[in-house]
C-alpha positions as CSV (number, residue, x, y, z in Angstrom):
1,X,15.5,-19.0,-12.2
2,X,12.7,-18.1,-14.4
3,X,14.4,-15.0,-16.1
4,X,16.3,-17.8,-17.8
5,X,13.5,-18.9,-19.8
6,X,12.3,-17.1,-23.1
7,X,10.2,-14.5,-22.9
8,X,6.9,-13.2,-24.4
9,X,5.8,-10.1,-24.0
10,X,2.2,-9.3,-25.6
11,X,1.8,-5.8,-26.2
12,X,-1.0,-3.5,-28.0
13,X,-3.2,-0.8,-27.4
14,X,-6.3,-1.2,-24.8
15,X,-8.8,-3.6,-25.3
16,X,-7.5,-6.1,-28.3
17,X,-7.7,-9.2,-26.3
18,X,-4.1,-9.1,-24.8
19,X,-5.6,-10.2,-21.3
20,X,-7.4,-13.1,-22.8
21,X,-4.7,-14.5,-24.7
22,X,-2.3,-14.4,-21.7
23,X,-4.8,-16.5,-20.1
24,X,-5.1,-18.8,-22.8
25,X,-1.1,-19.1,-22.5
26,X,-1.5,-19.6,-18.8
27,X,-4.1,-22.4,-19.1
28,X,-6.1,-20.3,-16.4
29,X,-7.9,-16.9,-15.6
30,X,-5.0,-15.3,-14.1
31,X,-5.5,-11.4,-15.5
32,X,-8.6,-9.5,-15.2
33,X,-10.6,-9.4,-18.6
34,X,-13.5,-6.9,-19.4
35,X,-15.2,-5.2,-22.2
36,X,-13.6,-1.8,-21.4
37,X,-10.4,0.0,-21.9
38,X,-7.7,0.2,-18.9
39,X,-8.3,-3.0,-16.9
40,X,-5.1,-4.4,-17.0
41,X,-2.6,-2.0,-15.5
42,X,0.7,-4.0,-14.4
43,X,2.5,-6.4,-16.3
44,X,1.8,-9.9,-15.3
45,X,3.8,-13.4,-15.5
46,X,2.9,-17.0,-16.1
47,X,4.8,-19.8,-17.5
48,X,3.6,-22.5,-20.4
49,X,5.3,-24.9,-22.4
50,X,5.2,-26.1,-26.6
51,X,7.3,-29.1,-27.9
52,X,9.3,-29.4,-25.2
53,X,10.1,-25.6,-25.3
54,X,9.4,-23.3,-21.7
55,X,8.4,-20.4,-21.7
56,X,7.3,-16.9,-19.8
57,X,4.6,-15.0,-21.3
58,X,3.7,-10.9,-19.6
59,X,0.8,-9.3,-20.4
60,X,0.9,-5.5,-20.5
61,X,-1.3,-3.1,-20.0
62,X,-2.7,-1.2,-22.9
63,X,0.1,1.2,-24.5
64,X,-1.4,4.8,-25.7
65,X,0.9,7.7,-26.8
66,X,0.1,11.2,-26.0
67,X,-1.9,11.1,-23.4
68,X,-0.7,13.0,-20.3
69,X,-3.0,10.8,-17.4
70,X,-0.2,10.0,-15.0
71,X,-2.0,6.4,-14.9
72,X,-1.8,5.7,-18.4
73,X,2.2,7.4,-18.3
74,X,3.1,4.5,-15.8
75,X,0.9,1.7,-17.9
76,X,3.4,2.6,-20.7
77,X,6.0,2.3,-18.6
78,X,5.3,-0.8,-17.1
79,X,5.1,-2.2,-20.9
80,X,8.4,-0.3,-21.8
81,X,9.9,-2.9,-18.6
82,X,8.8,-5.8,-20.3
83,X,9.9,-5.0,-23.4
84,X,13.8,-4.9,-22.8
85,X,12.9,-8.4,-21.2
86,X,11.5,-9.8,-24.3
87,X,12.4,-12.7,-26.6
88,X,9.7,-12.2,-28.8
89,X,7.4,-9.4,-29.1
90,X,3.7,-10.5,-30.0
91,X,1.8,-7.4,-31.2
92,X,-1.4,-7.5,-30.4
93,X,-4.2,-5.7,-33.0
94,X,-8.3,-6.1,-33.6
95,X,-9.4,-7.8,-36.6
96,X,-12.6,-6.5,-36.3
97,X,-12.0,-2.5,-35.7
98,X,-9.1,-2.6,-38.6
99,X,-6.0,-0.8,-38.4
100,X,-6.2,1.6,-35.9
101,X,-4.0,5.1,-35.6
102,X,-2.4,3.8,-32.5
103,X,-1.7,0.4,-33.8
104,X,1.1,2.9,-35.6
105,X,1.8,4.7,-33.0
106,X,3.4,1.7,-31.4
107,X,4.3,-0.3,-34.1
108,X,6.6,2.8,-35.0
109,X,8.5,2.5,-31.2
110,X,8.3,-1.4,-31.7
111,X,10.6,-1.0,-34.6
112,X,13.5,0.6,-32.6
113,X,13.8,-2.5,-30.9
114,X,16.1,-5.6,-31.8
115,X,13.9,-8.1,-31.0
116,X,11.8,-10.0,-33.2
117,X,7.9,-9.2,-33.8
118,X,5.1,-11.0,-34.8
119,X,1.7,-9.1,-35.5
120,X,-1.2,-11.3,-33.8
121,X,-4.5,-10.2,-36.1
122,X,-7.3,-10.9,-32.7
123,X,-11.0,-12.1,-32.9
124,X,-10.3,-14.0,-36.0
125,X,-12.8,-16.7,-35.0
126,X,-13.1,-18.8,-38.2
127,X,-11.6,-18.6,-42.0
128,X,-14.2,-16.7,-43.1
129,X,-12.7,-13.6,-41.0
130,X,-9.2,-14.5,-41.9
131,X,-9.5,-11.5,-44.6
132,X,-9.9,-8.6,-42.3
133,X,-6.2,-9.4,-41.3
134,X,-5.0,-8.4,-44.7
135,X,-4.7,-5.1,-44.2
136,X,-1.9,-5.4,-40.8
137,X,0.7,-5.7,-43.2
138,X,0.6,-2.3,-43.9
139,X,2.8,-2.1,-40.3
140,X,5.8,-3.6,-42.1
141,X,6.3,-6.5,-39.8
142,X,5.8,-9.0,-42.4
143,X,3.7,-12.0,-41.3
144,X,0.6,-11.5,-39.9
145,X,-1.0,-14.3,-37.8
146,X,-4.7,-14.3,-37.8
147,X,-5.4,-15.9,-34.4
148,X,-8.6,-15.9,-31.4
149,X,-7.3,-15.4,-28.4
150,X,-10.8,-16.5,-27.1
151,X,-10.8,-19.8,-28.4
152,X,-7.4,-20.4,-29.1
153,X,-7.6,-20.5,-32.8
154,X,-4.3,-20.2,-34.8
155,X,-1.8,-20.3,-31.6
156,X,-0.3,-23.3,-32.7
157,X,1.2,-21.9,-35.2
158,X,2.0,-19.0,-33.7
159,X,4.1,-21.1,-31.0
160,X,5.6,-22.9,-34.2
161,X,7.1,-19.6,-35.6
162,X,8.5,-18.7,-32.0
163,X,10.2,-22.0,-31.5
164,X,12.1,-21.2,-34.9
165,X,13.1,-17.7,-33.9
166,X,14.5,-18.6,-30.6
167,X,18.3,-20.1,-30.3
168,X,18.6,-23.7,-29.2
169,X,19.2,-23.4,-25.9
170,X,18.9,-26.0,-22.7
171,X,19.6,-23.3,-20.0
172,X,16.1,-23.2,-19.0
173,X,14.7,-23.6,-15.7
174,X,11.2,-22.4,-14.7
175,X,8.9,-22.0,-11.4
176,X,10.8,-24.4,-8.8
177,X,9.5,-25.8,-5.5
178,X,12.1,-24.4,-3.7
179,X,10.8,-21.0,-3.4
180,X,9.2,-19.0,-1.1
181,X,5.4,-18.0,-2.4
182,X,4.7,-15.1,-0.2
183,X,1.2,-13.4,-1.1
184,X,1.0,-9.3,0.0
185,X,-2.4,-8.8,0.8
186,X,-3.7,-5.8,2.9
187,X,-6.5,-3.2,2.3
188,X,-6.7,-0.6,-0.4
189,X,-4.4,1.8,-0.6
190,X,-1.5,0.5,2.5
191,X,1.5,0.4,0.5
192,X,1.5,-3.0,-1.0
193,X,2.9,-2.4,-4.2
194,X,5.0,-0.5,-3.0
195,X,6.3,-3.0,-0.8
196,X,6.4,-5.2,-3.8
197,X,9.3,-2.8,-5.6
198,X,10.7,-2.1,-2.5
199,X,11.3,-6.3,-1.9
200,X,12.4,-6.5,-5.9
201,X,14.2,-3.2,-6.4
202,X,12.9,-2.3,-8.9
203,X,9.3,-0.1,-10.5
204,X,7.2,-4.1,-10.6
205,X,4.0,-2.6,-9.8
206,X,2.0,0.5,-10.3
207,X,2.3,2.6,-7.4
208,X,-0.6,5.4,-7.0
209,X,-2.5,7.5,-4.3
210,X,-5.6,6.2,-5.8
211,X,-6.8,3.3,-4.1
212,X,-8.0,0.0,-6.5
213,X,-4.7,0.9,-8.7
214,X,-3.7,-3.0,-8.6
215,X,-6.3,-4.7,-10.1
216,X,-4.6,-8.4,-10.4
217,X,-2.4,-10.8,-8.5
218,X,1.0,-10.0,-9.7
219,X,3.3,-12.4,-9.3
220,X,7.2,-11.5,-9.2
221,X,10.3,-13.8,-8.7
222,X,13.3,-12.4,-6.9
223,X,16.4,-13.6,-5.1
224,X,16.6,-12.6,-1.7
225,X,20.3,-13.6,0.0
226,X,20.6,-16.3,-2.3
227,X,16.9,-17.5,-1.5
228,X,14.7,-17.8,-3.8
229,X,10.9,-15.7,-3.3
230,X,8.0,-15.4,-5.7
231,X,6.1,-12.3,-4.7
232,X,2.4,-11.9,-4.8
233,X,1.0,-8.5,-4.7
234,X,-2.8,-8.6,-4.6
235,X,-5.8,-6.0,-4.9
236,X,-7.1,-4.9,-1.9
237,X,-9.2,-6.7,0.0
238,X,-12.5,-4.7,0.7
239,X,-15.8,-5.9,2.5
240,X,-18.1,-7.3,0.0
241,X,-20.5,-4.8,0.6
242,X,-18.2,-2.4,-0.6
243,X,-17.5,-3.9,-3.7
244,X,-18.4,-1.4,-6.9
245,X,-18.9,-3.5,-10.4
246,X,-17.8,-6.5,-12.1
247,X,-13.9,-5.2,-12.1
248,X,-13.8,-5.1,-8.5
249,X,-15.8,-7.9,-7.3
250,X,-13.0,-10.1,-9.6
251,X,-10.0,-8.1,-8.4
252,X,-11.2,-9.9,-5.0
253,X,-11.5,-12.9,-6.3
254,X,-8.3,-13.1,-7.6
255,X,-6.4,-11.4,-4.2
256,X,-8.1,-14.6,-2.5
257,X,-7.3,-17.0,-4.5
258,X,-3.5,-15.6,-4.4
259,X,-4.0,-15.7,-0.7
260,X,-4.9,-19.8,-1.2
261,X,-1.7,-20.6,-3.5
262,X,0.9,-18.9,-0.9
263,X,2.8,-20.3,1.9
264,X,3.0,-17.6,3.7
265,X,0.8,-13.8,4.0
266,X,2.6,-10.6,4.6
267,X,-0.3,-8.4,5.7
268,X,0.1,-5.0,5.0
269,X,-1.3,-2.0,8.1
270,X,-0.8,1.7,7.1
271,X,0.9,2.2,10.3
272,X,-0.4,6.0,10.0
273,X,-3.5,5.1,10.2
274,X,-3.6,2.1,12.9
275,X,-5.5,-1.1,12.7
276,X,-8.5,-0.7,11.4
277,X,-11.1,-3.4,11.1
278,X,-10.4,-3.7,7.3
279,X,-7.0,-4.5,9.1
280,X,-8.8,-7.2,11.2
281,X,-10.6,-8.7,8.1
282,X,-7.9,-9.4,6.1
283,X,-5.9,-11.1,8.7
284,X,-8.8,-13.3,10.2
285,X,-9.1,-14.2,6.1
286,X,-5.2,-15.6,6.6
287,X,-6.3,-17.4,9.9
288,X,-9.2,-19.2,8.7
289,X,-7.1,-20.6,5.7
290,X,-4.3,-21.5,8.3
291,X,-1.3,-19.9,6.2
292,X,1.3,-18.2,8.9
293,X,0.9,-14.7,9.3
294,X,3.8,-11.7,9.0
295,X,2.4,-8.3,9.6
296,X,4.4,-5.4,8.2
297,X,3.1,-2.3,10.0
298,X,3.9,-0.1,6.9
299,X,5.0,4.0,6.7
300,X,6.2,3.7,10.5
301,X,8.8,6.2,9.2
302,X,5.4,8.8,9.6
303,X,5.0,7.8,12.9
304,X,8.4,8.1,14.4
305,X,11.4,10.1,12.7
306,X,13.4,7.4,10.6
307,X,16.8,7.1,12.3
308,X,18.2,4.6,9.9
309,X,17.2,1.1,12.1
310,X,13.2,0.3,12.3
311,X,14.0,-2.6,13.5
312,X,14.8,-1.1,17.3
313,X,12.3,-1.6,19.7
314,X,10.6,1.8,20.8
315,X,7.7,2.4,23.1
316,X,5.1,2.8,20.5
317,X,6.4,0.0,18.6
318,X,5.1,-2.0,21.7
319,X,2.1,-0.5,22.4
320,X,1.3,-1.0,18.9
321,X,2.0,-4.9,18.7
322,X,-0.2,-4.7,22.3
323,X,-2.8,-3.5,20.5
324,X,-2.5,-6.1,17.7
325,X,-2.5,-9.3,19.7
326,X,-5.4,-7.4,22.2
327,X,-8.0,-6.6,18.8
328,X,-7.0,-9.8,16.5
329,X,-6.4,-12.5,19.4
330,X,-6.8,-15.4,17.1
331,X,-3.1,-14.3,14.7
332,X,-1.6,-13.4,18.0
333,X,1.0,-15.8,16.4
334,X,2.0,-13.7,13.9
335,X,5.8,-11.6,13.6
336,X,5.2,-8.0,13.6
337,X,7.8,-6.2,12.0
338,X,8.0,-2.3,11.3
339,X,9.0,-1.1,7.5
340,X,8.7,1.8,5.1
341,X,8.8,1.1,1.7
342,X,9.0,4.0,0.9
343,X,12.1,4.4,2.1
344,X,13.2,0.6,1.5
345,X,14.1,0.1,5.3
346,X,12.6,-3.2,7.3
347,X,12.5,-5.2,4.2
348,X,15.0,-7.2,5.8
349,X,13.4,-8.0,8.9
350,X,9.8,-8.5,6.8
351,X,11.1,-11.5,4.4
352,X,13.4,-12.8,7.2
353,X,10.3,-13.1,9.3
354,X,8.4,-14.8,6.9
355,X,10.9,-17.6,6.7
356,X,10.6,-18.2,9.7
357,X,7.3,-18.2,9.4
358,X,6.7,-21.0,7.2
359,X,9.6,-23.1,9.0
360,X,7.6,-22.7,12.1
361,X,4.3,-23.7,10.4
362,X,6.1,-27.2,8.8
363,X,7.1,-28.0,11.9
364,X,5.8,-31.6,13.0
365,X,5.8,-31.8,16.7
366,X,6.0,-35.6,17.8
367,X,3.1,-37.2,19.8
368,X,5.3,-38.0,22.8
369,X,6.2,-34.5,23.0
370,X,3.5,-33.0,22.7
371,X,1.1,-35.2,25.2
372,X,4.0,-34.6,27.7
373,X,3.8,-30.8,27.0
374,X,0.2,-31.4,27.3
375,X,-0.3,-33.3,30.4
376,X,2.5,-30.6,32.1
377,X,-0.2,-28.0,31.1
378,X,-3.1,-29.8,32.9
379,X,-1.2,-30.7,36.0
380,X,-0.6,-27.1,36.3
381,X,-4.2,-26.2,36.3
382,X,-6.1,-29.7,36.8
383,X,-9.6,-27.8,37.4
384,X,-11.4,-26.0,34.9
385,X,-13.4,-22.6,35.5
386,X,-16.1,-24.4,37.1
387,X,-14.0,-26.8,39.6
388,X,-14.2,-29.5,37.5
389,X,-11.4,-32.3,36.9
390,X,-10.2,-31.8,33.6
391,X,-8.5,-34.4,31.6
392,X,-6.7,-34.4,27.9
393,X,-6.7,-38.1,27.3
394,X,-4.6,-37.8,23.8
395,X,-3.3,-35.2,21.6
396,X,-2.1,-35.5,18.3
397,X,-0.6,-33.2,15.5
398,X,-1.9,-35.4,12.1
399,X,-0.2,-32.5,9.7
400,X,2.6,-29.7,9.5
401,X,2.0,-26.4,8.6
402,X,-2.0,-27.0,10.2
403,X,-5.2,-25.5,9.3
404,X,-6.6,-24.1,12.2
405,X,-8.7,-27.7,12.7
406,X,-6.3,-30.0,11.8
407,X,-5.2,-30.4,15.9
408,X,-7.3,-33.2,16.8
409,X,-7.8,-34.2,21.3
410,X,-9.6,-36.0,23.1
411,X,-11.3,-34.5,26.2
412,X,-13.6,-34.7,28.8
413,X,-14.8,-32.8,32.1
């Protein structure tokens, strides 16, 4: 699995250019990056490889110390996570402001740690900067690489000096095809990340009553009965009239382009609240891109009193999946299943259902079977609505696991 491979965790205070290295690693735009303090919030994974060497890079939010914001409490928690993950530390600090008061501040709990550090001097952009790194070795880490995170300037050597600290090892395996990529997507503020730990058992995402806390797609690998599940928590997914700012607008982007890479969408409905038509946009977004659907009507345990088994079937548990398939017609197809992550009960049910989603969707019926199955259908009802003889001459499934126009026929009336 990929816990197996070394790790990198990049760490600093806000706004050094930790995002836009991890995206440099990555070899895409996979974290949020802006000119202001705070964007990054979660820690986020990606894989990369040097001389033959694999790798997992997490990026961290910023780290501050004495600050009593509840948001910025779990940011430094989130970093604290990574940390006793890492193989490396790479300590992040800004060429251009100089040696900052919190640089210290963390570079003093960084040396607690038995793990090695290197201090990565950002926006070195050419040799004529190389200088302002000088005065980084004051933090008593030795070695101070003077790199641009923006254009990539000086990471080769950086990767040189982590080959050499890491042990020779052949035990790695990374990001498999074997694995279920299921993408949580929902509106603001449903539960998602807290799906996300509830599904990985652990504190993976930031979980707060404010919505927009989730700002990127987080992706996070866990083994689920022996199965194998990358899970992609996403930023809500808001109407774009609706969308505040630059931050937001690309905290959409990246929720839909998470949307594209998975096999499979667990939808997330506060089931408090009922469907809404935010509800009814996000899952007619799964449709259109033809991905099978799971909904997991979420906090049902607010709805009716838990009693240790969501999965039993309850009147209002039907009239709510009758209201579902009656507003959103079109994912009628999709498993309903009732959870509380809160309370870590119908997780089960939620990835089992997902499976069996995405075994459903890559199956290929064969042509014979399904003309048959067709021409039953039309003997059944041989008129159409106006009295009409109606014919299918030929029906044909061309691909598994279909976008919604990938079933090709040939009619007439």
């Amino acid at each position: 699995m990929a816990a197996q491979l070394p790790t990198l965790v990049i760490v600093g205070r806000p706004n050094v250019g930790k995002s836009t290295l991890f995206n440099r690693f990555a070899g895409r735009r996979i974290a949020v990056v802006q000119d202001q303090p705070g964007v990054t919030r979660d820690r986020l994974y990606a894989e990369f490889d040097h001389k033959d060497r694999k790798f997992r890079v997490v990026d961290t939010g910023g780290i501050l110390f004495g600050d009593d914001d509840p948001l910025v409490e779990q940011i430094r928690v989130q970093a604290e996570v990574a940390l006793a993950e890492a193989s490396v530390i790479l300590f992040m600090v800004d060429a251009d402001e100089g040696l900052n008061p919190a640089d210290e501040d963390l570079a003093q709990r960084l040396r607690s740690i038995d793990v090695p550090v290197l201090v990565l001097a950002n926006k070195v952009d050419n040799e004529i900067r190389e200088p302002q790194a000088a005065e980084f070795y004051a933090l008593g880490f030795g070695e101070v690489f003077p790199v641009s995170g923006l254009h990539g300037r000086g990471l080769s050597d950086l990767m040189d000096k982590v080959v050499d600290l890491l042990p020779k090892t052949t035990n790695e395996v990374g990001e498999g095809d074997d694995e279920l990529r299921l993408a949580i997507i929902g509106r603001p503020n449903v539960g998602k990340s807290s799906m996300l730990n509830a599904f990985s058992g652990e504190e993976r995402s930031i979980v707060s009553d404010i919505p927009g806390t989730t700002r990127d797609a987080i992706d996070s690998q866990v083994s689920w009965k022996g199965r194998k599940v990358r899970l992609i928590d996403t930023a809500g997914i808001r109407r774009r009239g609706k969308i505040q700012g630059s931050i937001e607008y690309y905290m959409v982007l990246r929720a839909a382009r998470a949307l594209e890479r998975a096999e499979c969408a667990l939808l997330v409905i506060d089931g408090n609240e009922g469907l809404t038509d935010g509800d009814k946009r996000v899952a007619k977004a799964s449709f259109e891109l033809g991905k099978p659907l799971v909904i997991a009507v979420n906090k049902w345990d607010q709805v009716e009193p838990p009693d240790g088994n969501l999965g039993r079937t309850s009147p209002a548990k039907k009239d709510f999946v009758r209201s579902l398939k009656a507003e959103i017609p079109e994912c009628a197809y999709a498993i309903v299943r009732f959870t509380s992550a809160k309370m870590s009960t119908g997780m089960d049910g939620a990835i089992n259902a997902a499976f069996s989603a995405v075994e459903a969707g890559n199956t290929r019926i064969p042509t014979g079977q399904l003309n048959r199955l067709i021409q039953n259908a039309t003997l059944d009802r041989p008129l159409s609505r106006k009295g009409r003889a109606f014919r299918v001459y030929y029906v044909t499934q061309p691909v598994s696991n279909p976008r919604p126009s990938s079933f090709s026929a040939t009619t007439r009336s």
